[in-house]
C-alpha positions as CSV (number, residue, x, y, z in Angstrom):
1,X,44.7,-69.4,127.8
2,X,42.2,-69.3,130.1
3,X,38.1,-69.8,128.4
4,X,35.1,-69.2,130.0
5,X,36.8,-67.4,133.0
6,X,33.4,-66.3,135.2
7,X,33.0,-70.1,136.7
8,X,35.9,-72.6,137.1
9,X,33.0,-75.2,135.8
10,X,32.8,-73.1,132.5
11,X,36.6,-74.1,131.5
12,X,36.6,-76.0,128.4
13,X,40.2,-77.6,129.1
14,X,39.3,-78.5,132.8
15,X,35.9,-81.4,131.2
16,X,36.4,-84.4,131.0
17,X,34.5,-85.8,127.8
18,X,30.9,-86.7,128.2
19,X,31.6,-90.9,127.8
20,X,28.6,-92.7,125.2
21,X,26.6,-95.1,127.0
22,X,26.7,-99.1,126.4
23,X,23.8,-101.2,125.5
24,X,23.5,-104.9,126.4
25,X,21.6,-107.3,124.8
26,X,18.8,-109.9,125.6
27,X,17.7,-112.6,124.3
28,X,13.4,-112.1,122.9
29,X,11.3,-114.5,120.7
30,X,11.0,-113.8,117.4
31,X,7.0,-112.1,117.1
32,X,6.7,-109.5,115.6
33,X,5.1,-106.7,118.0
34,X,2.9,-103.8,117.0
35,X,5.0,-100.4,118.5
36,X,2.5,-100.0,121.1
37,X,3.3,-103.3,123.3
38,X,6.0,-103.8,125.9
39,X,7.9,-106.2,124.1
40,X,9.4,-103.8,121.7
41,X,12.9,-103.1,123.6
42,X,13.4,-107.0,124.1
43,X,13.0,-107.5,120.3
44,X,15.1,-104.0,119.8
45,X,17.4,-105.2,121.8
46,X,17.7,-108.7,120.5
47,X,17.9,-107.2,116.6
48,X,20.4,-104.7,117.6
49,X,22.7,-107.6,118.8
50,X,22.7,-109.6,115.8
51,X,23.8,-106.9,113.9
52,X,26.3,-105.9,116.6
53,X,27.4,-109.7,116.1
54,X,28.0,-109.5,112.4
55,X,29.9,-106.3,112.9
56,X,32.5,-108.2,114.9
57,X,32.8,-110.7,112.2
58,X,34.4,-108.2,109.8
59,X,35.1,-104.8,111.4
60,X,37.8,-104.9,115.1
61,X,36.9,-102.2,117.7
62,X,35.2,-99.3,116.2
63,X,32.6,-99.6,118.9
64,X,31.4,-96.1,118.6
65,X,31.2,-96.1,114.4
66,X,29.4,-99.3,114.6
67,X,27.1,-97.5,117.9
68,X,26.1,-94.4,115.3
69,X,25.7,-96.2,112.4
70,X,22.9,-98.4,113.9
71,X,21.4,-95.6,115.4
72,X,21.4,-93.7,113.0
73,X,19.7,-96.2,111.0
74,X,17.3,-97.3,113.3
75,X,16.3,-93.5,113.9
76,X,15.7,-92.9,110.0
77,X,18.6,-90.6,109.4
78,X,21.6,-90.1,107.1
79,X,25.4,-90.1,109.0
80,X,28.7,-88.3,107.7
81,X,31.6,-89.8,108.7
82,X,35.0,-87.7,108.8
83,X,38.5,-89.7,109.0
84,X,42.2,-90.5,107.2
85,X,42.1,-93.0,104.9
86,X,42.3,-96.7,105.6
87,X,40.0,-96.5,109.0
88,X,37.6,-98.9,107.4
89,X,35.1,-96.7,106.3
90,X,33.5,-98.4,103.3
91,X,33.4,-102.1,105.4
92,X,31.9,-100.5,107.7
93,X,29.3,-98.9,105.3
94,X,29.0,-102.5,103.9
95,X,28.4,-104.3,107.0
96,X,25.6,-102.4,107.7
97,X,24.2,-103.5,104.6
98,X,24.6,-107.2,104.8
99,X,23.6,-106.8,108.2
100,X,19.9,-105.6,107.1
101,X,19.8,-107.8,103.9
102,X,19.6,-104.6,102.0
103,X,20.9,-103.8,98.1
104,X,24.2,-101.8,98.6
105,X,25.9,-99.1,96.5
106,X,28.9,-97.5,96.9
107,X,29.3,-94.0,94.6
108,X,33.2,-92.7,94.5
109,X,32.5,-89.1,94.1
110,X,34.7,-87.4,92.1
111,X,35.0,-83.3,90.7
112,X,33.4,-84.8,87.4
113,X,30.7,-87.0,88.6
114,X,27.3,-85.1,87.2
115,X,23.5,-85.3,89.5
116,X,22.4,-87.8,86.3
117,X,25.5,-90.3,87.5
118,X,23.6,-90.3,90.6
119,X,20.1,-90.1,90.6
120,X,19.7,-91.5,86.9
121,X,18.6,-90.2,83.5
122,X,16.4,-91.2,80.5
123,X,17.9,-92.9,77.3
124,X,16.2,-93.5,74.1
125,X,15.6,-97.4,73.5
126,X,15.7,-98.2,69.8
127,X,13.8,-101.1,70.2
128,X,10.7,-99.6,71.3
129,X,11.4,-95.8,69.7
130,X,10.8,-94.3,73.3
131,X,12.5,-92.9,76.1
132,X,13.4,-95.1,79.1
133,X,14.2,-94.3,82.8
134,X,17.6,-95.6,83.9
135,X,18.2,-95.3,87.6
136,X,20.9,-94.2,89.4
137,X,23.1,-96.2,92.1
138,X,21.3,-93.8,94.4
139,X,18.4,-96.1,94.5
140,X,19.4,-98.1,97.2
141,X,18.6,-99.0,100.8
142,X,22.3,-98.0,101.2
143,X,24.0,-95.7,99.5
144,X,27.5,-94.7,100.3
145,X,28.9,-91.5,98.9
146,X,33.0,-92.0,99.1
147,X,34.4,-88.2,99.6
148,X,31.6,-86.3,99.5
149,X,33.6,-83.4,99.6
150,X,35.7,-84.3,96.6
151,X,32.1,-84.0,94.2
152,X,30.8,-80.7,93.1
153,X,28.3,-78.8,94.5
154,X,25.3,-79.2,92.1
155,X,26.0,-83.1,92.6
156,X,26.2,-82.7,96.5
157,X,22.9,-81.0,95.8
158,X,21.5,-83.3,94.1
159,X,22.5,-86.1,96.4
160,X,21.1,-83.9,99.4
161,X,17.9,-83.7,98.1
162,X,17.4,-87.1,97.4
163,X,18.0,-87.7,101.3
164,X,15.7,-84.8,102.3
165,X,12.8,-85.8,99.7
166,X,13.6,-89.9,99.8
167,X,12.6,-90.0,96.0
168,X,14.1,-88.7,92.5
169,X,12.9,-86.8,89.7
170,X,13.7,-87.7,86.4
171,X,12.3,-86.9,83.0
172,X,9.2,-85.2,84.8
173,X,8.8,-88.3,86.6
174,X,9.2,-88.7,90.6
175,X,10.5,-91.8,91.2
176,X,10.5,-93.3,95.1
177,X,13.7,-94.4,96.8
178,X,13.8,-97.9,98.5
179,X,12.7,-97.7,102.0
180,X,14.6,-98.0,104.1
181,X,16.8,-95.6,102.7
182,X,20.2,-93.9,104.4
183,X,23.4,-92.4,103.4
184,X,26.2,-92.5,104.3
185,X,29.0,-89.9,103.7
186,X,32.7,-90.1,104.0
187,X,34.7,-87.2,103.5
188,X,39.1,-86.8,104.1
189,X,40.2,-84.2,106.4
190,X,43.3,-84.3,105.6
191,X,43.7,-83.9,101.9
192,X,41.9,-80.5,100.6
193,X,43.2,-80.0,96.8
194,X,40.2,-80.8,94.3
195,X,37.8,-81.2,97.3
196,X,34.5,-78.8,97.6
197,X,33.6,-78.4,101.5
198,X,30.3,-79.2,102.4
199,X,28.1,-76.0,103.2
200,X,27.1,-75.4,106.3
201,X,23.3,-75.5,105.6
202,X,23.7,-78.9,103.7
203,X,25.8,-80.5,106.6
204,X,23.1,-80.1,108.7
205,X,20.9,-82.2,107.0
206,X,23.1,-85.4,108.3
207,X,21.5,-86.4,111.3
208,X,25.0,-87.0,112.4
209,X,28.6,-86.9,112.1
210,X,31.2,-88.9,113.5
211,X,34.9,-88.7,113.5
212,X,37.0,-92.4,113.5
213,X,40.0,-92.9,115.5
214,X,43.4,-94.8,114.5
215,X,43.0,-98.3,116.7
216,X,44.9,-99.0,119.7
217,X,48.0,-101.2,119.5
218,X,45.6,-104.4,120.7
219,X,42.9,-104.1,118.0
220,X,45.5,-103.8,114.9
221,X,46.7,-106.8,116.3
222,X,43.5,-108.8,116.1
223,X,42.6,-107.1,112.9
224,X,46.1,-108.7,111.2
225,X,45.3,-111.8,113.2
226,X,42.0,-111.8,111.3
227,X,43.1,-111.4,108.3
228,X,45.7,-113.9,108.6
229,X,43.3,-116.6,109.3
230,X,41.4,-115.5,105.6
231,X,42.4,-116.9,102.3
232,X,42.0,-113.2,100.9
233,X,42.8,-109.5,102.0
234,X,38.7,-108.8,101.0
235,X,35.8,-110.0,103.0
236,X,32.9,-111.8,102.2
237,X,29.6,-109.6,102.8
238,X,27.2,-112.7,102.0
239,X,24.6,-112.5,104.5
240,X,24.3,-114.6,107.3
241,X,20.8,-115.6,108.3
242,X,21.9,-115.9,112.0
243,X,23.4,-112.6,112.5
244,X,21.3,-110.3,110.1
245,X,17.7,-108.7,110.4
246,X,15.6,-108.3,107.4
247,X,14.0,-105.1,105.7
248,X,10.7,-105.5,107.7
249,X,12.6,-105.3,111.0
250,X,14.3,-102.1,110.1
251,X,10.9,-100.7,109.4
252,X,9.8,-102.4,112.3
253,X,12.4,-100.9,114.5
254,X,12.0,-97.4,113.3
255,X,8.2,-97.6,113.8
256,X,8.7,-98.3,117.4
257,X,11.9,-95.8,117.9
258,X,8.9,-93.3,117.3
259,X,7.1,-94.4,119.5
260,X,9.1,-94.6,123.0
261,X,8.2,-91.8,125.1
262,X,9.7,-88.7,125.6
263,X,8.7,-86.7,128.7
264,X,8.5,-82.9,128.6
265,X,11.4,-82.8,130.8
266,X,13.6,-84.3,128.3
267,X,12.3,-82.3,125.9
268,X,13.2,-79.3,127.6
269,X,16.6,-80.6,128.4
270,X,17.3,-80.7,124.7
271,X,16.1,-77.6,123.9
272,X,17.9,-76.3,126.7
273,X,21.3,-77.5,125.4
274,X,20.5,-76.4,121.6
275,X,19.7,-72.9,123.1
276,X,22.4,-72.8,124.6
277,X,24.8,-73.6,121.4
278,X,23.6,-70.3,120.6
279,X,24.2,-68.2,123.3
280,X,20.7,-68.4,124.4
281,X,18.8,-70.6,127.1
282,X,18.1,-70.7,130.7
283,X,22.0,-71.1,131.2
284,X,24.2,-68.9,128.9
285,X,28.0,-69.3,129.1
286,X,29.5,-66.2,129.4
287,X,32.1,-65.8,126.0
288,X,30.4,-68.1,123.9
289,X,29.7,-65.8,121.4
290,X,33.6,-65.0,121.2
291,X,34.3,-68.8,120.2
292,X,30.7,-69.8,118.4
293,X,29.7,-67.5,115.3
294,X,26.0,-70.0,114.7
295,X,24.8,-72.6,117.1
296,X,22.6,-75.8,116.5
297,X,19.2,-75.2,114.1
298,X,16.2,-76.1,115.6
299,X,16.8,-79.7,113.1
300,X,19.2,-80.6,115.5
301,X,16.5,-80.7,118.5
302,X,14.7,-83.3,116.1
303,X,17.7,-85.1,115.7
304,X,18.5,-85.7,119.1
305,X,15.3,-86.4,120.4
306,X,15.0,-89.6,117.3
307,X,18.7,-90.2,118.1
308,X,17.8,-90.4,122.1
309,X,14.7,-92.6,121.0
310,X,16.8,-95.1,119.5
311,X,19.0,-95.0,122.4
312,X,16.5,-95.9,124.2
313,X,14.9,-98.7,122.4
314,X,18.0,-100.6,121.8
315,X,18.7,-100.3,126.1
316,X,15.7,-102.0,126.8
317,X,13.3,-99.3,127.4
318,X,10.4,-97.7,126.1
319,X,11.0,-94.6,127.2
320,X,14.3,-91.4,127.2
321,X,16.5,-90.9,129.9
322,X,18.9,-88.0,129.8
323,X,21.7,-90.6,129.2
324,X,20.2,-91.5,126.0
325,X,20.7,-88.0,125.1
326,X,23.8,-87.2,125.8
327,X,25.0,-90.5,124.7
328,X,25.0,-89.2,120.8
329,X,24.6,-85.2,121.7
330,X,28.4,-85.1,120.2
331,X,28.1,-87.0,117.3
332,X,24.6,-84.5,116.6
333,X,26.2,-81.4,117.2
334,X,29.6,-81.6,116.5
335,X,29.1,-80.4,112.4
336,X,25.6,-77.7,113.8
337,X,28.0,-75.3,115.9
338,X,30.3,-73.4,114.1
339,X,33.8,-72.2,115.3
340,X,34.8,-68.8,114.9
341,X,38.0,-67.8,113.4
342,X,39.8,-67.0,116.1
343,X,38.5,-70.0,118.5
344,X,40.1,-72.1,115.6
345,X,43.4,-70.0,115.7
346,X,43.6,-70.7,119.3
347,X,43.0,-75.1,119.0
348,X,39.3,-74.6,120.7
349,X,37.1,-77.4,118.9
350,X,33.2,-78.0,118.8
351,X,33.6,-81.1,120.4
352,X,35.2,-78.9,123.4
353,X,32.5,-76.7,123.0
354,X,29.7,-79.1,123.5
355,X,31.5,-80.7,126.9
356,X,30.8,-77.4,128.1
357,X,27.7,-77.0,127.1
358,X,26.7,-80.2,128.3
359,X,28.6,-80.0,132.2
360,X,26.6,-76.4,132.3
361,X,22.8,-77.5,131.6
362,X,21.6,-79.1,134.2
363,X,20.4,-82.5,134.2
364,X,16.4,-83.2,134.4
């Protein structure tokens, strides 16, 4: 079947994915700079690699998971990631939490699980005949929600809201989440009894959304080689002062992500490739509308501009290039753009959508 039939160029079938781009890592003293001085990528980049490095210590290949997951964290947002069981997941999620030194909890979300199991409630203490606030595991600097989809939606609301706020409200009382603060989200695409799909306006509220792959051959092999080297099947997440950051340098790293520069032909390049998820744009593809029933919301600009920033930073530069944003633009759009029914029917996925959409805007 033949898509996008005005320009050979326009063929989603005939695009070769847009590949992410690699980082490399330097080695920088260990002062703290303000976000304003020079030395911010060489400490960015120096950070990002000890966290890299304690990745590789208990999670094999994975590059791009462990890729969004730090920049998603460094640009102050929340992640969903989609994939069968067994790919890792939770160590991953717990990595990235002994890699910042942060408190970690992981929240199995099930049909039953109510918005106090999350965000906490108020009991009465009979020792002091009054009511007492008792937190939920939400108050965390990272919280991982196990099958989101599998939780219902006054919970996923509840959960959402937290992220969009970054504080709680219970008993009449706001209550401030740890900062830093980020979620991440797991959900099975493969199992859908007893699960409640995300809506489309809460899914965009992840800054983004990757999809894992089944290893190749070579990386199961050093997986089982690690693990036969290991007195036990589990891992130890005990930080490791060598190849973990602290708190202060996550805030640190996000303060100086904001501040790397973004011209205004970047920005424009952005908002030319959101516009154009919606049929709109200084270059419209011709049948879109016939395979895209709501492009990316404005939130996704946002998103890619931070995501780009981050890019950026941990390259070794204080300012965006357009490879910075189309390193992520997949993992940002992928869950904004929705398919209609019959580009579904026909095999026709976002991610082929967004290939398009990225070989027909021109780069700045």
């Amino acid at each position: 079947m033949a898509l996008f039939s005005d320009t050979p160029q326009n063929s989603l079938n005939s695009i070769p994915p847009v590949p992410r781009t690699g980082t490399s890592a330097h080695t920088a003293g260990s002062t703290l700079s303000t976000p304003s001085t020079p030395e911010n990528p060489k400490r960015a980049m120096q950070l990002a690699q000890r966290m890299r490095e304690r990745f590789s210590q208990g999670l094999v290949g994975q590059e791009n998971l462990r890729e969004s997951l730090i920049v998603t964290l460094i640009a102050g947002g929340h992640i969903l990631i989609e994939s069968v069981p067994g790919l890792a997941k939770t160590t991953a999620a717990r990595l990235l939490a002994s890699c910042v030194s942060g408190t970690f909890k992981r929240i199995q979300c099930t049909p039953d699980l109510m918005p106090a199991d999350l965000v906490g409630t108020q009991v009465f203490d009979f020792a002091t005949q009054k009511m007492i606030t008792q937190i939920g595991p939400v108050h965390a600097n990272i919280v991982l929600l196990d099958e989101i989809n599998r939780s219902s939606a006054k919970t996923q609301s509840a959960m959402l809201e937290a992220m969009a706020e970054g504080a709680t409200t219970i008993g009449g009382e706001r209550i401030a989440l740890p900062q830093p603060f980020m979620v991440i989200a797991t959900q099975n695409p493969v199992e859908e009894e007893g699960t409640y799909n995300l809506p489309e306006a809460q899914m965009d509220r992840f800054m983004m959304k990757t999809v894992m792959t089944y290893p190749t051959a070579a990386q199961e092999v050093n997986m089982l080689s690690m693990l036969s080297n290991q007195t036990s099947d589990s891992m130890s997440f005990d930080n490791d002062p060598t190849h973990t950051i602290s708190l202060s340098d996550v805030t640190y790293l996000r303060s100086a992500a904001r501040s790397v520069h973004v011209s205004d032909d970047i920005k424009k390049y952005v908002v030319d490739l959101i516009s154009t998820s919606r049929g709109a744009g200084f270059h419209p593809i011709k049948g879109l509308s016939s395979l895209v029933r709501l492009g990316a919301s404005p939130r996704a600009s946002i998103s890619l501009v931070r995501v780009a920033q981050a890019q950026a930073l941990m390259s070794g530069r204080d300012y965006v290039i357009p490879e910075d944003v189309k390193s992520h633009v997949h993992d940002v759009l992928r869950h904004r753009i929705l398919m209609t029914f019959e580009a579904l029917a026909d095999g026709i996925s976002a991610d082929q959508v967004i290939d398009t959409i990225v070989s027909t805007v021109p780069v700045p």
